[in-house]
C-alpha positions in Angstrom: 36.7 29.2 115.0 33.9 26.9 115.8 31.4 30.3 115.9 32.8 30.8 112.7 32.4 28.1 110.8 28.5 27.1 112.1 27.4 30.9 110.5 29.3 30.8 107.7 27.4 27.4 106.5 24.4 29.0 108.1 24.6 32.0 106.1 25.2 30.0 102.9 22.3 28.1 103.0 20.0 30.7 104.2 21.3 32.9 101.1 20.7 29.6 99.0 17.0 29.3 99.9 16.4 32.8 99.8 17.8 34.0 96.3 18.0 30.4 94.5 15.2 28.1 95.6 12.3 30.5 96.9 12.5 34.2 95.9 10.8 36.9 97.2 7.0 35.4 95.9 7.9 32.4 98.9 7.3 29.9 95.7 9.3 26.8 95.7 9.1 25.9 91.4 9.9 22.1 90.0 11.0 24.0 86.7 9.2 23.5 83.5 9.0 19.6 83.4 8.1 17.1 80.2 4.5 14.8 81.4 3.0 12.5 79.1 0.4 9.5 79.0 -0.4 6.6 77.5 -3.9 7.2 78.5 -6.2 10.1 78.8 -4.9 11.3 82.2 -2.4 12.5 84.2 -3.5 12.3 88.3 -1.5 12.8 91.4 -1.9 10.5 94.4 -3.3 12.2 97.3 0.3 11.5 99.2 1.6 14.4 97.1 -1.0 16.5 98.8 -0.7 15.4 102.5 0.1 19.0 103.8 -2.2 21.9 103.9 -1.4 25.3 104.2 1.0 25.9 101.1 -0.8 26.9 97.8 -0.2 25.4 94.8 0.3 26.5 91.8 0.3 24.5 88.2 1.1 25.9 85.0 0.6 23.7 82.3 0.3 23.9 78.4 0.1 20.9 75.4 3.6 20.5 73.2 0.8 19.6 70.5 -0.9 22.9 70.9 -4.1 21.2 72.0 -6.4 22.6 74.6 -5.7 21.6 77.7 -7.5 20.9 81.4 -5.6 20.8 85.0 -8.2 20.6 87.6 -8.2 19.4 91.8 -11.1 17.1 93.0 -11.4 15.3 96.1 -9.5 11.5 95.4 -13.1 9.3 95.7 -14.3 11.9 92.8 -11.4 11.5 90.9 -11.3 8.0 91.9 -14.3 7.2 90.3 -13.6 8.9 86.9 -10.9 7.4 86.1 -11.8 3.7 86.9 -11.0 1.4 84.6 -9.7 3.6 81.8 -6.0 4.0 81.6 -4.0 6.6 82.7 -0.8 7.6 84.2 -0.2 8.7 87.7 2.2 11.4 89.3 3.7 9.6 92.3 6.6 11.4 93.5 8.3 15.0 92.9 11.9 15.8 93.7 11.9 19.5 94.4 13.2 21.3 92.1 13.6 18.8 89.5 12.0 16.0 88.6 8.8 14.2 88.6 7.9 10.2 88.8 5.2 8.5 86.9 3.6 5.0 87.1 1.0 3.7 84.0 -2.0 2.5 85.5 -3.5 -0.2 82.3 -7.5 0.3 81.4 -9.6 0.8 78.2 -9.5 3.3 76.2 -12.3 5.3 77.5 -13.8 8.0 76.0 -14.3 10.2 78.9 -16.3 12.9 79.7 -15.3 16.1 78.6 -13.4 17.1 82.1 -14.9 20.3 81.9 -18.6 19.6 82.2 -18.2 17.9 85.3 -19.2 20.0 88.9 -17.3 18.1 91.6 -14.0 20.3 90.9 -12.9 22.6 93.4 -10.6 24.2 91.8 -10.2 24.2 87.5 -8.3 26.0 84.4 -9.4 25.1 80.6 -8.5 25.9 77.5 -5.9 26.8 74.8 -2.3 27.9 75.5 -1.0 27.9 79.1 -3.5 27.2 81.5 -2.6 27.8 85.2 -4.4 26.9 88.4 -4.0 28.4 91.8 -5.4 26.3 95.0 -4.7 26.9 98.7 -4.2 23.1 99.7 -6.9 22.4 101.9 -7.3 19.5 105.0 -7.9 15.7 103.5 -6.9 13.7 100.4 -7.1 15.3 96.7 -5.6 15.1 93.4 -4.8 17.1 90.6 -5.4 16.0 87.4 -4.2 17.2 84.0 -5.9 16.1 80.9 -6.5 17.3 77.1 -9.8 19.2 77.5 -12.1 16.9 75.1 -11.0 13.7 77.5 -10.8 11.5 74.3 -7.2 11.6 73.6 -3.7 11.4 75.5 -2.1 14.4 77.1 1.5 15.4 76.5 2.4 18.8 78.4 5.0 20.7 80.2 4.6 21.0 83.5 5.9 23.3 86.1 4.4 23.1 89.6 5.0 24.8 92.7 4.4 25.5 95.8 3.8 29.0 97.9 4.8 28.6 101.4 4.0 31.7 103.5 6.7 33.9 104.7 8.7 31.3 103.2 11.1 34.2 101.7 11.3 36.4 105.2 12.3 33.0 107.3 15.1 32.6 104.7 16.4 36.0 104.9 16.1 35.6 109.0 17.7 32.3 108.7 20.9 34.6 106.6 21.1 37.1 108.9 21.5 34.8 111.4 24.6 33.4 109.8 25.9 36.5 109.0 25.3 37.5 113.0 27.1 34.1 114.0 30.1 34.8 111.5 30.9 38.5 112.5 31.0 37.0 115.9 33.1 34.3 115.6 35.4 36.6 113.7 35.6 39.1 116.2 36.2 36.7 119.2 39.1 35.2 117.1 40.8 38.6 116.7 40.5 39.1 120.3 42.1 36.1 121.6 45.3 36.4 119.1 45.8 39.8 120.7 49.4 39.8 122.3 49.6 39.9 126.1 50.8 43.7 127.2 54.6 42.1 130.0 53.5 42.1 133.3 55.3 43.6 136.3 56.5 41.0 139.1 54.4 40.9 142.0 55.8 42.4 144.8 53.0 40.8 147.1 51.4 37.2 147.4 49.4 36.7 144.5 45.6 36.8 144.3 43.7 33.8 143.4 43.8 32.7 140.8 40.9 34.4 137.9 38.7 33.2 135.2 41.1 33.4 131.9 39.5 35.0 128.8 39.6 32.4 126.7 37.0 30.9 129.2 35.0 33.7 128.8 35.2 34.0 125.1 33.7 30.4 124.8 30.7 30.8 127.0 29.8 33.7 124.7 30.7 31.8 121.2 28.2 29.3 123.2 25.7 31.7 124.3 25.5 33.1 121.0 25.5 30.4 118.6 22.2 29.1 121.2 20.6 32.1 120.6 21.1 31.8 116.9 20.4 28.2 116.4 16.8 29.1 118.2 15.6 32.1 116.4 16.9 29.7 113.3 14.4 26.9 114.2 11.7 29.2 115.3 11.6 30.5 112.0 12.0 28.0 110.7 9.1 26.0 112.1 6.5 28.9 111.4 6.9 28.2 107.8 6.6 24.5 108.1 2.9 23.3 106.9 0.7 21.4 108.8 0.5 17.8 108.2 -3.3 16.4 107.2 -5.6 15.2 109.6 -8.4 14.4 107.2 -7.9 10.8 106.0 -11.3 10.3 103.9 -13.7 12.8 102.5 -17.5 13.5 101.4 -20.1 15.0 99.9 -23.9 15.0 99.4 -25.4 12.4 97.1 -27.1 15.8 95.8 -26.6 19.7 96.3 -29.7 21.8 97.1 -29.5 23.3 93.6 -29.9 19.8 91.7 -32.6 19.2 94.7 -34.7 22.0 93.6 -34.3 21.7 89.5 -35.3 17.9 90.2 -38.2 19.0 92.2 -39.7 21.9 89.8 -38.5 19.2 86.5 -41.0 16.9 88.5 -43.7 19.2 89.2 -43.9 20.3 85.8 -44.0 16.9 84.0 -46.5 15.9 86.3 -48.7 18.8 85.9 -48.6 17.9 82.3 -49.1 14.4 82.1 -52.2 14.6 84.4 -53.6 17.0 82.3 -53.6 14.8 79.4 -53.7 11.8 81.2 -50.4 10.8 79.2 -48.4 7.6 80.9 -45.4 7.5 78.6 -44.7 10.6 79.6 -45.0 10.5 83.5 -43.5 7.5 83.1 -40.2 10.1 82.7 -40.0 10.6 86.0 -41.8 8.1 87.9 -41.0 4.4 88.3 -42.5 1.2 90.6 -45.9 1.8 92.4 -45.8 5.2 92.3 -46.0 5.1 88.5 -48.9 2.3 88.6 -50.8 4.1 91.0 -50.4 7.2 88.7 -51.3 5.3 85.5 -54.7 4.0 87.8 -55.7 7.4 88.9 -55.5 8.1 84.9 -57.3 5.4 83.7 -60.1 6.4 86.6 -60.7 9.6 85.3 -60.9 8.8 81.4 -63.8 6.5 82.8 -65.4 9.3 84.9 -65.5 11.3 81.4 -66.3 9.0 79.0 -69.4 7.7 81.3 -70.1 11.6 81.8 -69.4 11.8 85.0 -66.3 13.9 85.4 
């Protein structure tokens, strides 16, 4: 009966997670939710993100049918752009069902246009639904969801979610399993309310005494429902993601692409300015004693040519 009962629940809840909450895309969806702010952002808090592994997925889309902007930045980047300007963060979500918010007070902004900016590792903007697709990486990020001219408060639908792989199979192993456990426990039931065949009397001492059947029949219901329970929680843990290890992250001052442009920029406003020994405009990219000393070296050589000797 026990045997019974354990994959009947089993089986039920495997079946649940299977066909109701995942599907067959191994997506876990919060179901089109209702996100607005008071001021120009919408931001997770990196404790949202403290598992990598799963992908995410965000679909989100303005009930004012203004172009929108869902991005995910590393949390010192996002940190810094939103400082001091208000906004609302996304503190908590109750899979499949619910989000929490909390208003963080600031000015007014304007921002920057969100789009314009290079330190996102992952973006969508534009009209309509926008939808962004990121395998969660190690170490703390947020997303952030914003009307895409960063001037004015977002109010979107929302629906996240999150792709766990094999997600779908381990749920399907996990029903099986119950269905195993149940057919089991059914059978051994039949078998011990079978009726008892009369026995002759013993003409002879008796033998000792045996093992009875119902003995029997438990070890297996126990040997069974152990072998069960353990291919449950091995599947079950293969689908589990990893916690983060990554508390803090970085990132160059500069990339080697800004490096360069910087460098040629330099070389070719200095080129210029020497040739016409103009200081205003070296003075574009040259400051302290390395602009004096340039300003000297041009005030040397209009001597040298007005005294003839240059």
């Amino acid at each position: 009966m026990l045997l019974a009962l354990v994959g009947l629940i089993v089986a039920v809840a495997g079946g649940l997670v299977a066909f109701w909450l995942i599907g067959p895309d191994d997506t876990v969806y919060s179901g089109e939710q209702s996100l607005s702010s008071k001021g120009l952002a919408i931001a997770s808090t990196p404790e949202l993100l403290d598992r990598h592994g799963p992908v995410l997925h965000v679909d989100v889309r303005s009930t004012k049918d203004q172009p929108v902007f869902v991005g995910v930045a590393r949390d010192f980047d996002v940190a810094s752009y939103l400082k001091g300007v208000g906004h609302t963060k996304l503190v908590q979500v109750q899979w499949p069902i619910a989000l929490a918010t909390q208003d963080e007070k600031g000015t007014a902004g304007p921002l920057t246009a969100p789009n314009t900016l290079d330190w996102w590792v992952a973006k969508a903007n534009g009209a309509g639904t926008q939808t962004l697709t990121w395998p969660i990486e190690d170490g703390p990020y947020d997303v952030v969801i914003m009307n895409a001219d960063g001037n004015t408060s977002p109010d979107v639908r929302v629906n996240l979610g999150i792709e766990i792989p094999n997600a779908f199979t381990t749920a399907l192993a996990v029903f099986a399993v119950g269905i195993v456990l149940l057919a089991v426990g059914i059978l051994l039931m039949l078998f011990r309310r079978r009726p008892n065949h009369p026995q002759a009397i013993p003409t002879q001492l008796p033998h000792p005494p045996e093992y009875a059947p119902t003995a029997q029949g438990g070890g297996t219901a126990r040997r069974v429902l152990a072998v069960g329970l353990s291919i449950g929680l091995v599947s079950g843990c293969a689908a589990v993601p990893h916690t983060d290890a990554v508390a803090a992250l970085s990132r160059p001052a500069v990339s080697n692409q800004v490096a360069a442009d910087v460098i040629k920029r330099y070389d070719e406003v200095s080129n210029a300015a020497n040739k016409r020994r103009d200081g205003k405009l070296i003075a574009t990219v040259e400051t302290g004693d390395l602009l004096r000393q340039t300003i000297r070296v041009h005030s040397t050589t209009e001597q040298l040519v007005g005294a003839g000797g240059y």
